[in-house]
C-alpha positions as CSV (number, residue, x, y, z in Angstrom):
1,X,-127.5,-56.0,-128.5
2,X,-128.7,-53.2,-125.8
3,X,-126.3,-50.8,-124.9
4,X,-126.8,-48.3,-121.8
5,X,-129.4,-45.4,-122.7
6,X,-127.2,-42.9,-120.2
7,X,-124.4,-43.4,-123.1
8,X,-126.2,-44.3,-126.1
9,X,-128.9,-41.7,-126.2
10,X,-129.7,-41.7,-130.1
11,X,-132.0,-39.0,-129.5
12,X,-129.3,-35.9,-127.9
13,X,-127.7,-33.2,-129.6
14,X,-125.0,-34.7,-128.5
15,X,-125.7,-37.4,-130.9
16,X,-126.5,-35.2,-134.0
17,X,-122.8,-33.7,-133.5
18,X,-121.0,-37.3,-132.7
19,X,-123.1,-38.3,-136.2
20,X,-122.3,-35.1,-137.7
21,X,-118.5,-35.7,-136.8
22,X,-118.2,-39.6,-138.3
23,X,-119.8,-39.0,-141.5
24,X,-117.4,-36.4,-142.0
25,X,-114.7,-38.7,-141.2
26,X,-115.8,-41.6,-143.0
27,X,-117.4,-39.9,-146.2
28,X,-120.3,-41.2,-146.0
29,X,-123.5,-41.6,-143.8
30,X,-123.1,-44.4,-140.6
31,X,-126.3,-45.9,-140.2
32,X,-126.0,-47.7,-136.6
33,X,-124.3,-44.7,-134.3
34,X,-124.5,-47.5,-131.7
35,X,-121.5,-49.5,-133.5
36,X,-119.4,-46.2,-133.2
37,X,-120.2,-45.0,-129.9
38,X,-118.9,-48.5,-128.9
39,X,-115.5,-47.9,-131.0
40,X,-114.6,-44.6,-129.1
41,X,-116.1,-46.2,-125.3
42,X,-112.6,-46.3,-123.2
43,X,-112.6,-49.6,-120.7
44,X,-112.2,-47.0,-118.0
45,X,-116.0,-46.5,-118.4
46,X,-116.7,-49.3,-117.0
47,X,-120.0,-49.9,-119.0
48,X,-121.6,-53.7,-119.5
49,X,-124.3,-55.1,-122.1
50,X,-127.4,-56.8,-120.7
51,X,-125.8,-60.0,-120.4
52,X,-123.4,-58.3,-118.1
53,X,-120.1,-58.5,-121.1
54,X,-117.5,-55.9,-120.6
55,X,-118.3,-53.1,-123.3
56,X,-115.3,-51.0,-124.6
57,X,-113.4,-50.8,-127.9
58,X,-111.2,-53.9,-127.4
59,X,-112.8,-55.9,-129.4
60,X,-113.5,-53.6,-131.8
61,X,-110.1,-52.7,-132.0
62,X,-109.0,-56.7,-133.0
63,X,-111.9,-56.8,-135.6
64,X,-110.9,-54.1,-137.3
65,X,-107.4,-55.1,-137.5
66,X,-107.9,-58.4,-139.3
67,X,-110.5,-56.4,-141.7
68,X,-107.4,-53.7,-141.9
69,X,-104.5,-56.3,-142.2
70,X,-107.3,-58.5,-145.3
71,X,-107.6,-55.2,-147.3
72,X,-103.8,-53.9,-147.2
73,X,-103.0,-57.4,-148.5
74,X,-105.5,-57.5,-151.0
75,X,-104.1,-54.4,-152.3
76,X,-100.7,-55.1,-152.1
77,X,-101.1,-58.8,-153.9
78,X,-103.0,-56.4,-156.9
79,X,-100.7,-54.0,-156.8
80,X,-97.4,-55.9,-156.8
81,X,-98.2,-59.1,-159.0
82,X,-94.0,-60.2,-158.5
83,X,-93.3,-59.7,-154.6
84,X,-93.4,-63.2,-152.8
85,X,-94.9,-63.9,-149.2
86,X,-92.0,-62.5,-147.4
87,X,-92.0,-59.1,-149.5
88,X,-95.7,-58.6,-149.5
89,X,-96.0,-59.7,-146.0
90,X,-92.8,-57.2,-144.8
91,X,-94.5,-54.4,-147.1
92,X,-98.0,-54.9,-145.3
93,X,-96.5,-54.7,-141.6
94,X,-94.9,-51.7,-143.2
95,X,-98.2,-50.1,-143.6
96,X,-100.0,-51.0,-140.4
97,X,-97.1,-50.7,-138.1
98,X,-98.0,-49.3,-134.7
99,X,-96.6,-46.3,-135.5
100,X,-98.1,-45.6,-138.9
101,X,-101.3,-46.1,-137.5
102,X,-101.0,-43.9,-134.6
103,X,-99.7,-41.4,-137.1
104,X,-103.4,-42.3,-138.9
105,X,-105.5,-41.8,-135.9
106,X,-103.6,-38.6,-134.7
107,X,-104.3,-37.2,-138.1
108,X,-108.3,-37.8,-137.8
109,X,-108.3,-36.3,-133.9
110,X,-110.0,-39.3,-133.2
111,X,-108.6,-39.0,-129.4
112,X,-111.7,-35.9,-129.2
113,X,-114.4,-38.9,-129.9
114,X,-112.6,-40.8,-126.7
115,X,-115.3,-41.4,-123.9
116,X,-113.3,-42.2,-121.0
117,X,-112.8,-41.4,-117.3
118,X,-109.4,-41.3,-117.6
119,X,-107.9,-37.5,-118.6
120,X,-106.7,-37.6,-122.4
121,X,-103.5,-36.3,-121.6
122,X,-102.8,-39.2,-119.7
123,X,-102.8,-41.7,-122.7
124,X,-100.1,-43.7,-124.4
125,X,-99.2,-43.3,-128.0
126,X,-101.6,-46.4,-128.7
127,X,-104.3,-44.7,-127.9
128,X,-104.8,-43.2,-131.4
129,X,-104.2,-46.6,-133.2
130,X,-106.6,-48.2,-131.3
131,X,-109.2,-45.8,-132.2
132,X,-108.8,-46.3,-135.7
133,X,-108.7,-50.3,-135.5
134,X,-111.7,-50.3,-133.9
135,X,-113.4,-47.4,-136.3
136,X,-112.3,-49.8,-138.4
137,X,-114.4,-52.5,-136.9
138,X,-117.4,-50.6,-136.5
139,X,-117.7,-49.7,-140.2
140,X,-117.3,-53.4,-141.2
141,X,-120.4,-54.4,-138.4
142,X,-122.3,-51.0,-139.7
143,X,-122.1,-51.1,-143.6
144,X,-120.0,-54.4,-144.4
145,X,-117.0,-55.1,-146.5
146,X,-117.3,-52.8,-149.1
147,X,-117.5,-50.0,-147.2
148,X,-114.6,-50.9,-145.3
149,X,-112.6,-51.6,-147.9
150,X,-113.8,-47.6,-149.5
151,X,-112.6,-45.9,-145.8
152,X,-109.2,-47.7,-146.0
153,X,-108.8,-47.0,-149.6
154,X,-109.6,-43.4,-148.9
155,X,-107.8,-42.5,-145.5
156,X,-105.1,-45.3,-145.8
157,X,-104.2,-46.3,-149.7
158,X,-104.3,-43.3,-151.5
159,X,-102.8,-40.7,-149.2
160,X,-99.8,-42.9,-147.9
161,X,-99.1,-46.0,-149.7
162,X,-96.4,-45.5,-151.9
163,X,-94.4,-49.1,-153.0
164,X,-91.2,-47.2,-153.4
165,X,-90.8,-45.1,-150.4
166,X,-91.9,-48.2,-148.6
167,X,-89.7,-50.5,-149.6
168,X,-87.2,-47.8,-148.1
169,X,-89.2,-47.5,-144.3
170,X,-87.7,-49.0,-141.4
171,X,-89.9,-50.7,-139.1
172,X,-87.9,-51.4,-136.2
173,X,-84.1,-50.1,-135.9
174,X,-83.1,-52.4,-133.2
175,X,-84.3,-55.5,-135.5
176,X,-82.3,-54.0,-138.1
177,X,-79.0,-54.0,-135.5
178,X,-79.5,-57.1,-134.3
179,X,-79.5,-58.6,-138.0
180,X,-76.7,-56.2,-139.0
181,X,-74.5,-57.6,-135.9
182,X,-75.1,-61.5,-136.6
183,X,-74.1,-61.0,-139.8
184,X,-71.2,-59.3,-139.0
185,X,-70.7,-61.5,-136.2
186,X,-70.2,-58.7,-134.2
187,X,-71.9,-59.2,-130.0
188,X,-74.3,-56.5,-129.0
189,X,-76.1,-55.8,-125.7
190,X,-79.0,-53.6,-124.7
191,X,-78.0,-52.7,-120.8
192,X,-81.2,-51.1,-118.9
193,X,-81.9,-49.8,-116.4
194,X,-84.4,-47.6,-114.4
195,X,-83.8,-43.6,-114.8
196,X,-84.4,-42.4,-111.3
197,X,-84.5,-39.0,-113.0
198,X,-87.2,-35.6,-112.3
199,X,-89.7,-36.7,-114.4
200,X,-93.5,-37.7,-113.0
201,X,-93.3,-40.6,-114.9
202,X,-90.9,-43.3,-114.9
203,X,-87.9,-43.7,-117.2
204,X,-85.7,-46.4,-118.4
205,X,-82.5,-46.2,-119.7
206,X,-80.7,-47.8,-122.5
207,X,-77.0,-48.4,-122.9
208,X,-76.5,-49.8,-126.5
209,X,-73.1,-52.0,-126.8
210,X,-71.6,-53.4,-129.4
211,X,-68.4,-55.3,-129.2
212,X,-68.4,-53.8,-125.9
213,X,-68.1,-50.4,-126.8
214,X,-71.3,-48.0,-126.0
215,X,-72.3,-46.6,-129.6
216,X,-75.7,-45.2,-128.4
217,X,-77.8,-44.4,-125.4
218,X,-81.3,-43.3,-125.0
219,X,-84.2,-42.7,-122.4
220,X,-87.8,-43.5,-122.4
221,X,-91.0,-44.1,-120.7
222,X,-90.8,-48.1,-121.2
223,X,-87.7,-50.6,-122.1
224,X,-89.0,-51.2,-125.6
225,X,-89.5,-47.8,-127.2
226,X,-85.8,-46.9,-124.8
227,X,-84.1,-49.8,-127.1
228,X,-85.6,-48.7,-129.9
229,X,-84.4,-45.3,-129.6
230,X,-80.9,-46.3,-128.5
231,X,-80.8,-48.3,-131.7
232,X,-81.9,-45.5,-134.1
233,X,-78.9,-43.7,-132.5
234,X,-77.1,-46.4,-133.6
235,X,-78.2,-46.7,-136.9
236,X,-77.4,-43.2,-137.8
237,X,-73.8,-43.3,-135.9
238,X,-73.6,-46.4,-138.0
239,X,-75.1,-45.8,-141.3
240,X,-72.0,-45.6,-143.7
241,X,-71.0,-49.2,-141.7
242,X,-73.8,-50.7,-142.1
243,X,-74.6,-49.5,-145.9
């Protein structure tokens, strides 16, 4: 594959520092820069291969989370020889949630690797968990599985996999009050609406009901994260109910 010499320059001092920069990350020496470059290359960039295929970190990003997804389980089936599916499964999505990995990239300042025409401080969350799906990716293309497998175990397994304080994590509050409510047989309802408030960006609001009475309400830049913060209200209004 031929990538654009105008980004991919292997012989700038540019280079020497990006190089510098991922071998410090990974903990060991990359051998094809080109692979990384490609992991950090925003879609705002607007850069094409020869054949004229879009070239960002997108796909990147969905290799590295099947490689990311095959060696959490691999070390969860090891690790915890009597969970079922439905544990092991519940305990991986645990691990790789959207949050914990932007927590993951965020720690790495992987954001400062971002080529991109769009100003950093105009990214989502997601940014950061992309980043490190597709550094992810780009190890597996550059070294293989093994050395995949060491970066997780390194930057992933050892620092922040813990079975116990897992098994107590909450992945999504609002799943976890919906479930609470049909088994109580109790109706719920997430009203939004827009937030016409001060702020540059748009808001949505979140009324969350139960049994017609408001227990929580929230704000937030989409409907999703605005429900999921009305429900973590909820839960901690809640708690000694639901316990």
């Amino acid at each position: 594959m031929t990538f654009p010499k105008n980004i991919f320059n292997s012989h700038s001092k540019q280079d020497g520092d990006f190089f510098l920069g991922i071998k410090k990350i990974l903990g060991f020496k990359p051998k094809r820069l080109v692979f990384y470059k490609k992991a950090f290359l925003h879609r705002s960039m607007n850069q094409k291969d020869e054949n004229g295929n879009p070239m960002n970190y997108e796909r990147l990003e969905f290799l590295g989370d099947s490689m990311l997804g095959t060696i959490i389980s691999k070390h969860l089936y090891n690790e915890v020889p009597e969970g079922d599916e439905g544990y092991l499964t519940k305990m991986r999505s645990k691990i790789v949630s959207r949050e914990h990995l932007n927590e993951l990239g965020k720690d790495l300042d992987l954001i400062n690797y971002v080529e991109s025409r769009i100003p950093k401080s105009h990214f989502g969350e997601n940014i950061h968990g992309n980043v490190f799906e597709a550094l992810v990716g780009a190890i597996y293309l550059d070294r293989g599985y093994k050395y995949c497998e060491k970066f997780i175990n390194k930057r992933v397994i050892e620092p922040y996999v813990d079975i116990e304080q897992l098994e107590g994590r909450v992945i999504s509050y609002k799943s976890l009050i919906i479930e609470w409510c049909q088994k109580q047989k109790k109706s719920f309802n997430f009203n939004v609406y827009d937030d016409t408030g001060n702020d540059s960006l748009k808001h949505f609001a979140v009324k969350l009901s139960i049994d017609d009475n408001v227990v929580a309400k929230a704000r937030a830049t989409s409907k999703k994260k605005a429900e999921e913060r009305a429900s973590k209200r909820a839960f901690f209004a809640l708690q000694d109910k639901m316990k």
